[in-house]
C-alpha positions in Angstrom: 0.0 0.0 0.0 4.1 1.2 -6.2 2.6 -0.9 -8.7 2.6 -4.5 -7.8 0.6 -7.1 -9.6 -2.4 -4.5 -10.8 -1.1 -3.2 -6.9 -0.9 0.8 -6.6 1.1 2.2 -3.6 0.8 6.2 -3.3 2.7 7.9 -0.4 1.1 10.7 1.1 3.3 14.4 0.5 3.7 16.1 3.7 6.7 18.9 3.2 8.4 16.0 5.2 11.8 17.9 3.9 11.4 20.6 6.6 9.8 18.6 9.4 12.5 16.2 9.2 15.5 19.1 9.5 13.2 19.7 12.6 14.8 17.7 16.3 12.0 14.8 17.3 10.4 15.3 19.8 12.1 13.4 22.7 9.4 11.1 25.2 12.3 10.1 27.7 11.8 6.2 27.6 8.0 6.4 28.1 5.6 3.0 28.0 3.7 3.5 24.7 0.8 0.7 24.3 0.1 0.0 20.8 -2.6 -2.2 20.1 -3.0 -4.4 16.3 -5.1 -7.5 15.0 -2.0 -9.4 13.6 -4.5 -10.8 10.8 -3.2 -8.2 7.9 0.0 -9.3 5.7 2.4 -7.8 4.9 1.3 -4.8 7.4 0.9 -6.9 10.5 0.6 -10.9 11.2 2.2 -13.2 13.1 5.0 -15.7 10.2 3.8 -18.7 10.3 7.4 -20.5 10.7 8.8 -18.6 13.5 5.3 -17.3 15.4 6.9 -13.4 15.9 4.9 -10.6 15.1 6.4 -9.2 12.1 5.3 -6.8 9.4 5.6 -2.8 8.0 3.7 -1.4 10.9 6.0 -3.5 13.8 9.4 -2.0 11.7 7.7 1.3 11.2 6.8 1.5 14.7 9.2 0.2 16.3 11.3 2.6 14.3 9.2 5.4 15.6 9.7 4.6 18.7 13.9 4.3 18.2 13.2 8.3 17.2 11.1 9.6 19.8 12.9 7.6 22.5 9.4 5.3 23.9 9.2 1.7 24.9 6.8 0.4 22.3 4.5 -2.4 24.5 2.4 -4.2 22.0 -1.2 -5.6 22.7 -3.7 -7.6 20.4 -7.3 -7.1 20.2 -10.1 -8.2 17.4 -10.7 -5.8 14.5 -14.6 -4.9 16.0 -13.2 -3.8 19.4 -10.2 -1.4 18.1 -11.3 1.3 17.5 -13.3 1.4 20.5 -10.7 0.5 23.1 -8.5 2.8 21.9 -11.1 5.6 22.0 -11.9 3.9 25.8 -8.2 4.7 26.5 -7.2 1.0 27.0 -4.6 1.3 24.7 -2.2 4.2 23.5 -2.1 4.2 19.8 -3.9 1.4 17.1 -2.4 0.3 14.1 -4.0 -2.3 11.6 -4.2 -0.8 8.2 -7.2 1.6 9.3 -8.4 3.7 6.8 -8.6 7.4 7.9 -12.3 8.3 8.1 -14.1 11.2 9.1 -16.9 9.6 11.0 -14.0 7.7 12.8 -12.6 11.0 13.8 -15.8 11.5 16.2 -14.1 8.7 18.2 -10.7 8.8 17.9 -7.8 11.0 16.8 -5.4 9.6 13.2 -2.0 10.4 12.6 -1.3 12.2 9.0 -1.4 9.2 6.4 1.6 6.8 6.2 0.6 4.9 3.0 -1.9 5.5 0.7 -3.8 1.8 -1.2 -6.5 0.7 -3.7 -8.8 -2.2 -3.0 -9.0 -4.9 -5.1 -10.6 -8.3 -5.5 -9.4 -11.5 -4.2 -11.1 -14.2 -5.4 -9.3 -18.2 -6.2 -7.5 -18.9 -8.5 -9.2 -21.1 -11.1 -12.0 -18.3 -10.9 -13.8 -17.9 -13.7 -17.4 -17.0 -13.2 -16.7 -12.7 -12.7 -13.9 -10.8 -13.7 -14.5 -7.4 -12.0 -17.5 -5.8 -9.6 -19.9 -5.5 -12.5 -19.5 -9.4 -13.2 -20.0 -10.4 -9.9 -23.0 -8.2 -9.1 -24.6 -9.9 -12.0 -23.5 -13.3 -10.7 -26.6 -13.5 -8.2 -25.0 -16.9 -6.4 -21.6 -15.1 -5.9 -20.8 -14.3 -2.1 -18.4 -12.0 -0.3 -17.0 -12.3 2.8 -16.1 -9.1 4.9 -15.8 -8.0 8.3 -19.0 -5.5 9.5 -17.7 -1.7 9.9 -14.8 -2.3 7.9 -13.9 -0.4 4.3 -14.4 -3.6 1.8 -17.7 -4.1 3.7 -18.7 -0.9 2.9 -16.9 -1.1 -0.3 -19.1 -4.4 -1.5 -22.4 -2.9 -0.1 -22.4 0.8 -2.5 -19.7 -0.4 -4.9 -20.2 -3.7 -5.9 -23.5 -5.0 -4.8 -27.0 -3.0 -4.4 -26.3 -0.5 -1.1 -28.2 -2.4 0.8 -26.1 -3.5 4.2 -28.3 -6.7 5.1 -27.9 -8.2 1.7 -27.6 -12.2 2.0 -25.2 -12.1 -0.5 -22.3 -10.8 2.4 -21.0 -12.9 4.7 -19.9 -11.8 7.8 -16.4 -12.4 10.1 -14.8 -11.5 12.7 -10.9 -11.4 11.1 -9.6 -10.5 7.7 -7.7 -13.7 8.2 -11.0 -15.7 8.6 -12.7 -14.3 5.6 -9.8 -15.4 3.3 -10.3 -18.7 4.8 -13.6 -18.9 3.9 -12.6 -17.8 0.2 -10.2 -20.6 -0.1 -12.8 -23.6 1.4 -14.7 -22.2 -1.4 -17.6 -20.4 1.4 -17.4 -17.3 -0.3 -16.3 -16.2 -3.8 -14.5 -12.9 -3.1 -12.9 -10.7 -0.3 -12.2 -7.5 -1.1 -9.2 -5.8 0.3 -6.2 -3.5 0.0 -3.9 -4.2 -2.4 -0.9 -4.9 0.4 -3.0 -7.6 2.0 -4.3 -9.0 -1.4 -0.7 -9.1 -2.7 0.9 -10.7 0.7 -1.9 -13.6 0.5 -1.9 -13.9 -3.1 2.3 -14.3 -2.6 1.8 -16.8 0.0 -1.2 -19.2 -2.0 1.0 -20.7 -4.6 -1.4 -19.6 -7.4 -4.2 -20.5 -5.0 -5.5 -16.8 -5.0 -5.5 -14.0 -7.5 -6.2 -10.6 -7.9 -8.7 -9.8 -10.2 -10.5 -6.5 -12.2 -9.7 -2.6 -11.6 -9.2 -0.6 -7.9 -12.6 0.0 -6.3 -11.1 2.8 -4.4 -8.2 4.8 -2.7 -7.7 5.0 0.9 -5.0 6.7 3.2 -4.0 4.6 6.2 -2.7 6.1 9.6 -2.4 5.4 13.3 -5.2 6.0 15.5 -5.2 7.7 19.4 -7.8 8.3 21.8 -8.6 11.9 21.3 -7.0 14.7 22.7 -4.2 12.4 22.9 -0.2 14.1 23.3 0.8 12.0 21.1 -0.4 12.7 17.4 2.0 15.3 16.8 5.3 13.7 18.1 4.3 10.8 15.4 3.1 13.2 12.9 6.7 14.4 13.0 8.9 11.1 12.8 6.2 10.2 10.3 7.3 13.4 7.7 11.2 12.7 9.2 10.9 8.8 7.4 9.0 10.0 4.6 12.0 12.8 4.5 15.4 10.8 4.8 13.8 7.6 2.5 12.8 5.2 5.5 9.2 4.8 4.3 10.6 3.9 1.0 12.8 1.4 2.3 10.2 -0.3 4.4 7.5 -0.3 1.0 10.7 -2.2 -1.0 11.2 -4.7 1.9 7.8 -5.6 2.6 5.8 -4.9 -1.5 8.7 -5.7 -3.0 11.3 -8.7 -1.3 9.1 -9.8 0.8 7.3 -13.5 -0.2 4.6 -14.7 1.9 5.3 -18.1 3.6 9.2 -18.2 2.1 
């Protein structure tokens, strides 16, 4: 989240030149709580041969953290209780891949966008049936797994299907992870979702999964905080500083570009 396999990656411009010529703010060692699902390759998940945490969001953060002198502490929760917790104050800052929202800003604060990504559609790879959203509106049996609240639910209600939220034709679950699953058993026919995700599972199927038709849509990731919270502007300004001094870019090329799924 570059193009990658029909994959665009954007980054977001920020004068990041100046701010980064700019001394970080220092937090003197401070605990810093940062809550994630784990269920969102290449950004966050947990490799399946040695069970850490791994991912662009743990090396970006933790790299954060390196600049603005914190103790990063990390904590998992499910995707339907994130945003909440952290607005609850249970946690410090949330990272999954959440797409910057305004109705999300009634609850909790964002950083400035770290990566800008384009949905696509994951469906198997002997698919045949649909070829883009128009195809698979028109293929009444097809269903699509998504998590409620989420961007590709949204996404597959006004932009693919009919608008209407309770149609039978989406299946519900509680992880990203879970609604792949479903996709591969053959449950559902397609999951939408970010190109970075789509890539890291379509990397790690061994032609199992594909990516098929145009981008449905652009969306600009960044951290969340409870509101009011001191820390938005301290990670606003390591966020320009990376951007600034080619960090960002280095972190895109390991994890989009040398990174293989499951190798």
């Amino acid at each position: 989240m570059k193009k990658l396999f029909g994959l665009v990656l954007g980054l977001i411009g920020l004068s990041a030149i100046s701010a980064a010529a700019q001394t970080l703010p220092d937090l003197k060692g401070r605990e810093i709580v940062i809550v994630t699902e784990n269920a969102y390759p290449p950004l966050q998940f947990v490799d399946p041969k040695t069970g850490e945490q791994i991912g662009w969001e743990y090396d970006a953060m933790n790299e954060i953290a390196k600049r603005l002198n914190f103790q990063a502490t990390y904590k998992n929760t499910s995707w339907d209780a994130m945003i909440q917790s952290v607005s609850d104050k249970q946690f410090d800052i949330g990272m999954t891949g959440i797409t910057i929202k305004d109705e999300r800003k009634e609850k909790v604060d964002f950083s400035d966008a770290y990566m800008r990504s384009e949905m696509f559609m994951l469906v198997r790879g002997d698919e045949s049936r649909f070829t883009d959203a128009t195809s698979f509106k028109a293929f009444e049996k097809g269903l699509v797994g998504a998590q409620a609240g989420t961007t590709p639910f949204y996404v597959a209600v006004y932009e693919v299907l009919d608008g209407n939220e309770q149609n039978p034709r989406i299946k519900l679950f509680e992880t990203f992870g879970a609604t792949v699953q479903a996709l591969k058993s053959g449950d559902v026919d397609l999951v939408l979702t970010d190109g970075t995700a789509g890539k890291g599972y379509v990397d790690a199927s061994n032609g199992g999964l594909k990516l098929v038709g145009n981008a449905l849509g652009t969306e600009d990731f960044g951290f969340i905080f409870p509101k009011g919270s001191d820390l938005v502007a301290p990670l606003n300004a390591a966020i320009a500083a990376m951007k600034a001094d080619g960090t960002i870019d280095a972190l895109n090329k390991k994890w989009f570009l040398d990174y293989k799924m499951g190798q």
